[in-house]
C-alpha positions as CSV (number, residue, x, y, z in Angstrom):
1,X,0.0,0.0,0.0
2,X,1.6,3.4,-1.2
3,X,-0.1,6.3,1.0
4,X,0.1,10.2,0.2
5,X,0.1,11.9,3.9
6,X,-1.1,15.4,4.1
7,X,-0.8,16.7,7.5
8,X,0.9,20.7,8.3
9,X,2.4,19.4,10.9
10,X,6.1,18.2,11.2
11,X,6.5,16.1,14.2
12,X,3.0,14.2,13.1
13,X,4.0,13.7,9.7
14,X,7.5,12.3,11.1
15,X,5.5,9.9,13.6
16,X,3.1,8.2,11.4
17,X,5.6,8.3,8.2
18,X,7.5,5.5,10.8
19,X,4.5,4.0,12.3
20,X,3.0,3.1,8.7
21,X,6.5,2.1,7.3
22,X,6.8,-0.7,10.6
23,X,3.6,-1.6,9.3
24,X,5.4,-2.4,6.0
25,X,3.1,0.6,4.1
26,X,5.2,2.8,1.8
27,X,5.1,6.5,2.2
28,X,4.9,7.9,-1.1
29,X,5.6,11.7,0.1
30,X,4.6,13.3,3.5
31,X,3.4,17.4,2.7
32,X,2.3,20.1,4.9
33,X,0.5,21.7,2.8
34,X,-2.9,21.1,0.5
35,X,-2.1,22.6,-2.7
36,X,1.6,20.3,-2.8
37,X,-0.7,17.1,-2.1
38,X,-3.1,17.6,-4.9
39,X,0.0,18.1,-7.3
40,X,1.9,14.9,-5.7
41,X,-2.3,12.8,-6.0
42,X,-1.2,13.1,-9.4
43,X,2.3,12.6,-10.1
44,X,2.7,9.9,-7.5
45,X,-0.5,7.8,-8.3
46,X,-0.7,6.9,-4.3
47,X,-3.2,3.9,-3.3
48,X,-4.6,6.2,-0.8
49,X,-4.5,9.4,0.9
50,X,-4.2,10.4,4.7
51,X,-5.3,14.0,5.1
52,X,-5.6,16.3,8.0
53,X,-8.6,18.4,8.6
54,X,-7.0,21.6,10.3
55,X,-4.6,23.3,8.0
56,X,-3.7,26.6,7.0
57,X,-4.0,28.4,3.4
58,X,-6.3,25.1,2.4
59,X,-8.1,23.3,4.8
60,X,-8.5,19.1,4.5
61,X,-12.0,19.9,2.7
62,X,-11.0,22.0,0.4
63,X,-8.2,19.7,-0.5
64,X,-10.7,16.6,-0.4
65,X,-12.7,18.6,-2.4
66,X,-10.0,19.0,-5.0
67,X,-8.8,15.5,-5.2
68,X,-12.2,14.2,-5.3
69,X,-12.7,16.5,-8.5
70,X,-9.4,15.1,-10.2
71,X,-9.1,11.7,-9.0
72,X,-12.5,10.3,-8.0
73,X,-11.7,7.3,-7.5
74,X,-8.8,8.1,-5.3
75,X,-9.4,6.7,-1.6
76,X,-9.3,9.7,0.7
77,X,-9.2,9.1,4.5
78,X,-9.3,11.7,6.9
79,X,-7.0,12.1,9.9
80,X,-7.9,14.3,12.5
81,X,-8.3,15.5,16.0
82,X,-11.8,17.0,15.7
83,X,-14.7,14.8,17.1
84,X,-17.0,17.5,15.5
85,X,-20.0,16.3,13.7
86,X,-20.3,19.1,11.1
87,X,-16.3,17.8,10.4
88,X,-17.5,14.2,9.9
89,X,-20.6,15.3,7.9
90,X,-18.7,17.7,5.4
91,X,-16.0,14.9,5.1
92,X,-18.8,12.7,4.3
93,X,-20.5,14.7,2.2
94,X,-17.2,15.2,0.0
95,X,-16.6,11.7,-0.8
96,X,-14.1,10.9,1.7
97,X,-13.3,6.6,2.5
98,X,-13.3,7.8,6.2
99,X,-13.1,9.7,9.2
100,X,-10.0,8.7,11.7
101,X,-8.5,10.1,14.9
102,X,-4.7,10.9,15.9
103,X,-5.4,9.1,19.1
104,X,-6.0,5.5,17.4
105,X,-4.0,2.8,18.2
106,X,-1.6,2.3,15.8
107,X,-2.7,-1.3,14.5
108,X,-6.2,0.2,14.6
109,X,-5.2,3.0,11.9
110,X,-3.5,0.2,9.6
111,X,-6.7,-2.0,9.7
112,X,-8.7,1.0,8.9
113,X,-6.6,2.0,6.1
114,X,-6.6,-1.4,3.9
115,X,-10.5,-1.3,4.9
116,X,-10.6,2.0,3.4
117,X,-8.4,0.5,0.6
118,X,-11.0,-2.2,0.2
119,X,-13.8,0.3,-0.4
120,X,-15.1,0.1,3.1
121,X,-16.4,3.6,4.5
122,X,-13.9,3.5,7.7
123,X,-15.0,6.2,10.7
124,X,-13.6,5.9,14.4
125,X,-15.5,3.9,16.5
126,X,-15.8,6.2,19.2
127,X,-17.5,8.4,16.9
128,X,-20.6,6.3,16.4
129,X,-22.3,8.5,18.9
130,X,-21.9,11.2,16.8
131,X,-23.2,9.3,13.6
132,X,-26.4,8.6,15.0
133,X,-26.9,12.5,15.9
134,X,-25.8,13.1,12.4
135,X,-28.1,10.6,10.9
136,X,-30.8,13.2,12.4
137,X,-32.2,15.1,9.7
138,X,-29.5,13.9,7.3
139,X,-30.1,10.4,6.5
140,X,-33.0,8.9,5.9
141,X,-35.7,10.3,8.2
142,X,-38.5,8.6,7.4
143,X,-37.8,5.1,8.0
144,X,-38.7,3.8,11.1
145,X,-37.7,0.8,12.3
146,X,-40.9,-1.1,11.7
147,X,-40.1,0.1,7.8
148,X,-36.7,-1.0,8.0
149,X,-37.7,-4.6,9.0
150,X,-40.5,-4.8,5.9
151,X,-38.3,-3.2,3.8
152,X,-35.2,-5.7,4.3
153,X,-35.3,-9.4,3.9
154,X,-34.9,-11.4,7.5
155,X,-31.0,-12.0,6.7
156,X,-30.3,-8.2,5.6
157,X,-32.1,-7.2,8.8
158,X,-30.3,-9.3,11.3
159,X,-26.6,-8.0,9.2
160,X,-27.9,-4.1,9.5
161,X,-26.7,-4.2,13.4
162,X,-23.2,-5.8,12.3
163,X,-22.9,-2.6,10.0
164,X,-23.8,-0.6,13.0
165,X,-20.4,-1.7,14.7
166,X,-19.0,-1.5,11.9
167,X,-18.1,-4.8,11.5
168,X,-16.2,-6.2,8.3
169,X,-17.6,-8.2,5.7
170,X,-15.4,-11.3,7.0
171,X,-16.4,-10.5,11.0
172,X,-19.9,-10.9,10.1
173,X,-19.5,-13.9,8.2
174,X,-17.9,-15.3,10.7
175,X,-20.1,-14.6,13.3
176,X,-23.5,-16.1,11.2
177,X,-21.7,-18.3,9.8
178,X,-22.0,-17.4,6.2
179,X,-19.2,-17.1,3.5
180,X,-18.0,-13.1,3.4
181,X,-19.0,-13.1,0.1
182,X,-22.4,-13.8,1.0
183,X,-22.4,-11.0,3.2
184,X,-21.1,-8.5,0.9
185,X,-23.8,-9.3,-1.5
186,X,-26.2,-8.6,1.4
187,X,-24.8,-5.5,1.8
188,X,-24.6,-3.9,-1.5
189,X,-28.9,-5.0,-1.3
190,X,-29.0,-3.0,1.7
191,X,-27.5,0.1,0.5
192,X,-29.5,-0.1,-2.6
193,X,-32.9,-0.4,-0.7
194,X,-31.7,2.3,1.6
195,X,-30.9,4.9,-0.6
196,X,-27.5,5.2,0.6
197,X,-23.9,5.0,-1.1
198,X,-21.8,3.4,2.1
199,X,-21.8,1.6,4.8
200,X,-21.3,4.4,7.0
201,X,-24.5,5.7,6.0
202,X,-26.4,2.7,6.3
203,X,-24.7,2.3,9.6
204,X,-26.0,5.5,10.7
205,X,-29.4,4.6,10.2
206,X,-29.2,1.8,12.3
207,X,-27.9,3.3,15.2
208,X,-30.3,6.2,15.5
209,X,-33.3,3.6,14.6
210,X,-32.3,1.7,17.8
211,X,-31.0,-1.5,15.4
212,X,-28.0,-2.5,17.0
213,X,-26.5,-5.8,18.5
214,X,-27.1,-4.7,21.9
215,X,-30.3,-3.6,21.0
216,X,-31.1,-7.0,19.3
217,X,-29.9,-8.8,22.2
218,X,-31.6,-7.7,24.9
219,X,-34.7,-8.2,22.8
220,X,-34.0,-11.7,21.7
């Protein structure tokens, strides 16, 4: 995996350049600022992209904004500090893979990052809180969860909570005992009947309807 890191910040872009490259990643180029990044997008042909949110001149949605526009089907991940929700809606919004946090654990980040490089919608668990409250008037609105459960077939509905935790594809095969590939195709039928574009999103709607595994358990 070949990463573009965007961060204005010296000493971070020093300390995850040698965190990924233990993880056997390859730094393509470290920046500190925006406008060099989208340049390098281009030149360097990374597999992904770590950006930071905060930043001077050009801040990290202008610049996913930007890369979005010339490489679309670039995998941009976001790297911040901010537990904001407008931050993780606009990121959203923009097209970004996902939504991260400088405090992760280290093997944490990697997973995320070849999730991300997967195609999975990656966001920082802590931050599912803050999905749901962003799911409210966002996302969906109408369905309720009596909907949800007519709208989905029996094995879609009991995977929705999975999403919720944001569980991969191969977890939650695991864990009904179905092949991953199954599941995926589960998935992409979800979105579609949803409306939505990610996991993320459908995630969302399944926390603030109350359809979780904790939820499910204490039910069933």
């Amino acid at each position: 995996m070949k990463v573009l890191l965007i961060d204005d910040h010296t000493l971070f872009r020093t300390g995850i350049g040698a965190l990924l490259q233990g993880h056997d990643i390859q730094i393509a180029a470290a920046v500190g600022t925006g406008e060099v990044g989208i340049q390098l997008a281009s030149e360097l042909e990374p597999d992904i992209v770590l950006l930071d949110l905060r930043m001077p001149e050009m801040d990290g949605i202008e610049v996913l904004t930007s890369l979005k526009e010339r490489e679309p089907n670039l995998p941009v991940v976001m790297l911040t500090t901010s537990e904001d929700e407008q931050d993780l809606l606009a990121a959203l919004q923009k097209g970004a893979q996902g939504y991260l946090l400088k405090d992760m654990e280290p093997e944490e980040l990697v997973s995320s990052l070849e999730r991300a490089l997967r195609g999975e919608v990656v966001v920082a668990p802590s931050l599912t809180p803050l999905l749901a409250r962003v799911a409210q008037g966002e996302i969906l609105k109408t369905h309720q969860r009596d909907d949800l459960q007519s709208l989905l077939t029996p094995r879609e509905y009991e995977i929705l909570p999975h999403l919720a935790e944001g569980q991969s594809n191969k977890v939650i095969g695991r864990e009904l005992n179905i092949s991953d590939g199954t599941v995926k195709l589960h998935v992409k039928s979800i979105l579609k009947k949803l409306g939505v574009h990610s996991r993320v999103e459908a995630a969302v709607i399944a926390v603030e309807r109350g359809i979780t595994k904790q939820n499910r358990e204490s039910h069933g």
